[in-house]
KOLDOKE-690420 format. One record per residue (C-alpha): x, y, z; residue number from 1. Coordinates in steps of 0.1 Angstrom, whole numbers, plus 5000, padded with zeros to 4 digits. Each point is the difference from the previous one (the first is absolute). Example, Ala and Ser with C-alpha at 12.3 -4.5 7.8 and 13.67 -1.06 7.14 Angstrom:
KOLDOKE-690420
x=5123&y=4955&z=5078&lumdo=1
x=5014&y=5034&z=4993&lumdo=2
//
This chain:
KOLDOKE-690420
x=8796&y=4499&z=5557&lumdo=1
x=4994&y=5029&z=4975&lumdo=2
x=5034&y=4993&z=4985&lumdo=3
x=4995&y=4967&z=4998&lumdo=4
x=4967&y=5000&z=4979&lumdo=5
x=5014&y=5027&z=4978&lumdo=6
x=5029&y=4976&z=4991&lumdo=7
x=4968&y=4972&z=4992&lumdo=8
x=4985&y=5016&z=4979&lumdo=9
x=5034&y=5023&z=4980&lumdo=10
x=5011&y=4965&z=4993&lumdo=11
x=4983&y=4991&z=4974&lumdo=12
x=4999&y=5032&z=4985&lumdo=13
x=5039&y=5000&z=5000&lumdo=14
x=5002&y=4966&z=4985&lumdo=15
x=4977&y=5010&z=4973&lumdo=16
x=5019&y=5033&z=4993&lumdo=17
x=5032&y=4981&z=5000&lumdo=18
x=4987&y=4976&z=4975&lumdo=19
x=4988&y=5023&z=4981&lumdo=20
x=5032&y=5019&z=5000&lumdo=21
x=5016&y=4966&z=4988&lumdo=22
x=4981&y=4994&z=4972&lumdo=23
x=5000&y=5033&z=4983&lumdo=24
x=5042&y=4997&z=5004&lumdo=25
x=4999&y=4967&z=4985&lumdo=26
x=4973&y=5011&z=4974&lumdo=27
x=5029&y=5030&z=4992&lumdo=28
x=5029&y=4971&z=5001&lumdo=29
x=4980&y=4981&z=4972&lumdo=30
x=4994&y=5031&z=4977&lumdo=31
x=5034&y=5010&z=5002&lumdo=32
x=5009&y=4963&z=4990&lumdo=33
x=4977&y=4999&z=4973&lumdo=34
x=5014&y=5033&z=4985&lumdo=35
x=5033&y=4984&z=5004&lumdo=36
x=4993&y=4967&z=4981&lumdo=37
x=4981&y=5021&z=4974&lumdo=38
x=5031&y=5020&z=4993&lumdo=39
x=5023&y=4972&z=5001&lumdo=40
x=4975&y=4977&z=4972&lumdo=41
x=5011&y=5029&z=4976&lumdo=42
x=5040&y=4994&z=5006&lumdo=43
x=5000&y=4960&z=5001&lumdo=44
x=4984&y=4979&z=4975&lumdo=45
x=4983&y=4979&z=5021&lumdo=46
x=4966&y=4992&z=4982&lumdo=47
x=4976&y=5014&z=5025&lumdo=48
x=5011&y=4987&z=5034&lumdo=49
x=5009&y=5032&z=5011&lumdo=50
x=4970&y=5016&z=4989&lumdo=51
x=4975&y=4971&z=5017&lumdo=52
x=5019&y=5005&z=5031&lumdo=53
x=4993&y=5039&z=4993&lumdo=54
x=4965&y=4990&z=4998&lumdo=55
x=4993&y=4978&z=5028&lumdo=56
x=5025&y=5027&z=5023&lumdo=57
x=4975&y=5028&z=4992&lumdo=58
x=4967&y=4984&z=5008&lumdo=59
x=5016&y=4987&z=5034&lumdo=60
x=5005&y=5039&z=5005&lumdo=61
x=4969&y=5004&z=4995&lumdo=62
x=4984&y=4978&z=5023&lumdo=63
x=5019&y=5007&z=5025&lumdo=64
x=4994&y=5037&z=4994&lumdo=65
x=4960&y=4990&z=5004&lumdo=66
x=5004&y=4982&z=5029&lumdo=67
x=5016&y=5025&z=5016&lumdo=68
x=4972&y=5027&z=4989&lumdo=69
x=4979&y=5005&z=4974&lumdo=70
x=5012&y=5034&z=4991&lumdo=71
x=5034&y=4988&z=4998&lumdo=72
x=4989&y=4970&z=4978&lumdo=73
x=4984&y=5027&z=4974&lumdo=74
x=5035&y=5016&z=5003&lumdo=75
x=5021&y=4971&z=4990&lumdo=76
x=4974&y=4993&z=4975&lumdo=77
x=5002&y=5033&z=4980&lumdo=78
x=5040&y=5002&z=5007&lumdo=79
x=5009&y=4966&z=4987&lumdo=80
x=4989&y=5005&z=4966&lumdo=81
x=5012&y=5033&z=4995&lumdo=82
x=5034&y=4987&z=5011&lumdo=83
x=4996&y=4972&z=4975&lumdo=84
x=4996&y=5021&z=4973&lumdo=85
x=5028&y=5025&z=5009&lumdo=86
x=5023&y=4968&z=5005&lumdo=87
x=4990&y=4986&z=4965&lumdo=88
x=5003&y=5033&z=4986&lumdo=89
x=5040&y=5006&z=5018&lumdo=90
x=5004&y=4965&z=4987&lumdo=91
x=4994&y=5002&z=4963&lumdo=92
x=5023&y=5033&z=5002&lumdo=93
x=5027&y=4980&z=5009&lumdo=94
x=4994&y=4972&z=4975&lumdo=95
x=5002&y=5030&z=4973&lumdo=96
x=5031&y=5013&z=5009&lumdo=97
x=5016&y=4963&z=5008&lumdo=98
x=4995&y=4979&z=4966&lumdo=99
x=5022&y=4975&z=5014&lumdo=100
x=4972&y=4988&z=5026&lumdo=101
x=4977&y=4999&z=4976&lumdo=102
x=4994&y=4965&z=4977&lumdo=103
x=5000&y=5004&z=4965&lumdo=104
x=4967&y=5003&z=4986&lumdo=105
x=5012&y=4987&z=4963&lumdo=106
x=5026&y=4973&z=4982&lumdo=107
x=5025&y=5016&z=4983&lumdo=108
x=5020&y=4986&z=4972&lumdo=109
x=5029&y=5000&z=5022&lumdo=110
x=4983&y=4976&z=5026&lumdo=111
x=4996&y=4972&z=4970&lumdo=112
x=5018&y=4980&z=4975&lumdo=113
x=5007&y=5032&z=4979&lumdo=114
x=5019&y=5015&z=5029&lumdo=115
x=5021&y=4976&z=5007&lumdo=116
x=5011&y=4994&z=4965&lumdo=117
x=5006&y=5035&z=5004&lumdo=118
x=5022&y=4999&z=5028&lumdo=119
x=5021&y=4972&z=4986&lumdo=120
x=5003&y=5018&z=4970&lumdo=121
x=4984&y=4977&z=4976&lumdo=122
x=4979&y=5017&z=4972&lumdo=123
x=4987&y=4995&z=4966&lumdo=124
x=5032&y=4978&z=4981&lumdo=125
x=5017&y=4989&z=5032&lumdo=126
x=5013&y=4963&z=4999&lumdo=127
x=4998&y=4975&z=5018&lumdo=128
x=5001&y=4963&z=5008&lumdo=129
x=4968&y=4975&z=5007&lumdo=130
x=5006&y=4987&z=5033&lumdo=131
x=4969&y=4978&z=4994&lumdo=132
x=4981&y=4983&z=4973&lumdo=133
x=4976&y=5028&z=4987&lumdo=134
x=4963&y=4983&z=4985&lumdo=135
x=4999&y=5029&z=4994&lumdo=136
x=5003&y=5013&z=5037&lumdo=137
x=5036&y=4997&z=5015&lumdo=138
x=5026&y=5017&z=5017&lumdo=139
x=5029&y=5015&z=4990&lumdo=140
x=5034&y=5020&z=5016&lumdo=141
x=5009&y=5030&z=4990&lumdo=142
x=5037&y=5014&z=5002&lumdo=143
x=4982&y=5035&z=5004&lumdo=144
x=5021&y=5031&z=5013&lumdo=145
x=5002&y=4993&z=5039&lumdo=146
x=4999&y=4964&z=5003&lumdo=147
x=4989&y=4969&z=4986&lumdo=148
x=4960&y=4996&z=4998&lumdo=149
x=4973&y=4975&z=5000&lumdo=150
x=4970&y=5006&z=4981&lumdo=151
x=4966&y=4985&z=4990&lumdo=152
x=4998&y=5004&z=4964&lumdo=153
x=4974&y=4991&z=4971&lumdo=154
x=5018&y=4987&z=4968&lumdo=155
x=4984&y=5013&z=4968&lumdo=156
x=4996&y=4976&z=4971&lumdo=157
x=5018&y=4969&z=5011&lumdo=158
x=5007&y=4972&z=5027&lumdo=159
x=5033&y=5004&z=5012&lumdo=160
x=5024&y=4984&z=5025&lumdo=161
x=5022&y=5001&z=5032&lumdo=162
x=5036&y=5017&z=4988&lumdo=163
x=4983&y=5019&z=4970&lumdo=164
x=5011&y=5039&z=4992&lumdo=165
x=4970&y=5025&z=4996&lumdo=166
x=4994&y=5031&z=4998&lumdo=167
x=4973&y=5022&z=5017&lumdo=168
x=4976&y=5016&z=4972&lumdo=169
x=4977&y=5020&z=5023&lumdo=170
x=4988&y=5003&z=5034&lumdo=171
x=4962&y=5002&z=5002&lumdo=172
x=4985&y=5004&z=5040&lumdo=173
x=5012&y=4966&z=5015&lumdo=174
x=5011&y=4983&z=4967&lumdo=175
x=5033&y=5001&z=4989&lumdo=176
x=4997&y=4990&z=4966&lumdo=177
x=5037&y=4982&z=4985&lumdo=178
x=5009&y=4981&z=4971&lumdo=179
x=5032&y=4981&z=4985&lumdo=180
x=5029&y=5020&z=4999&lumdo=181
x=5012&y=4980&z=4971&lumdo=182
x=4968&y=5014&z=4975&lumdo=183
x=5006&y=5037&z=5011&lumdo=184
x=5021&y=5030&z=4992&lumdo=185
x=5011&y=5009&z=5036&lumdo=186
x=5018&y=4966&z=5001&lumdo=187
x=5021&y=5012&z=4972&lumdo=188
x=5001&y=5036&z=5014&lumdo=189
x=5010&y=4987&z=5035&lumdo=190
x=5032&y=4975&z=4981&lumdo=191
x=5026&y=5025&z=4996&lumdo=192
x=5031&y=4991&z=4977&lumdo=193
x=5031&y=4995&z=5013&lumdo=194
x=5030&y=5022&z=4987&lumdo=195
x=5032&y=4989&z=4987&lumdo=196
x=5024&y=5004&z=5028&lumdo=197
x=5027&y=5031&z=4994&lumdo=198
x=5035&y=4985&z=4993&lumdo=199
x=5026&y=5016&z=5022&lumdo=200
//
């Protein structure tokens, strides 16, 4: 009879220490999944979605952790900042010594116009052909030192069309300034004359 009332009345106090038990390992689970999404956010561009689910993780933890007890709820809630900070701090150490997952912060010249020209190898007295009509914007190819290259170009001083010869006088930001090949020196620089051939 004893036995049995004792078991009455331990029950509930087991199922309330077993509950409690639960939550603060699930409150633990949580803040260990939050740390993990926070360090993750700072290796994978993914524009915050790690670091909401971060967020929302941690206070779970911490709910849990007060419904559990309240001294473990004060717990979580001095822990889980400080381990923010020490994440965010780890995290911006690794940014600095990995440029690469960093995003560039500024525009090169490389990343525009003048780059490519650049890396096609056209400069300052290059030729080319008008692949459009340029009023006064067109396009032109450029033979270049790689490969053949389109290019939006700005003709300086005249209207001219489709299948005309220019030359490229300057490159100024986006603008590729050209004009006729026929009015400029480069077009007679770039004619070379042809030698008599060597009788044998």
């Amino acid at each position: 009879m004893n036995t049995l009332l004792l078991a009455q009345v331990a029950a509930p106090v087991v199922e309330q220490a077993m509950s409690v038990q639960a939550a603060l390992a699930w409150a633990v689970v949580l803040l260990i999944l939050a740390a993990g999404l926070a360090i993750v956010e700072f290796l994978v561009v993914s524009w915050g979605m790690l670091l909401v689910g971060a967020t929302i993780s941690a206070i779970a933890a911490i709910v849990l952790a007060f419904h559990a007890s309240p001294t473990a709820g004060w717990i979580f809630v001095v822990i889980t900042p400080a381990l923010f900070i020490v994440i965010i701090r780890m995290g911006f150490g690794l940014m600095r010594r990995n440029p690469a997952a960093v995003l560039p912060t500024e525009i090169t010249a490389d990343a525009g116009i003048r780059g490519l020209a650049a890396q096609a190898g056209v400069a300052v007295g290059t030729l080319g052909e008008l692949v459009t009509n340029a009023y006064p914007t067109g396009r032109a190819r450029f033979g270049g030192t790689q490969r053949p290259v389109e290019l939006d170009v700005q003709v300086q001083g005249a209207v001219l069309a489709k299948g005309e010869r220019v030359v490229v006088l300057a490159i100024d930001g986006s603008v590729i300034a050209v004009g006729p090949a026929r009015d400029t020196v480069s077009a007679i620089l770039e004619t070379t004359p042809t030698t008599p051939k060597q009788g044998s």
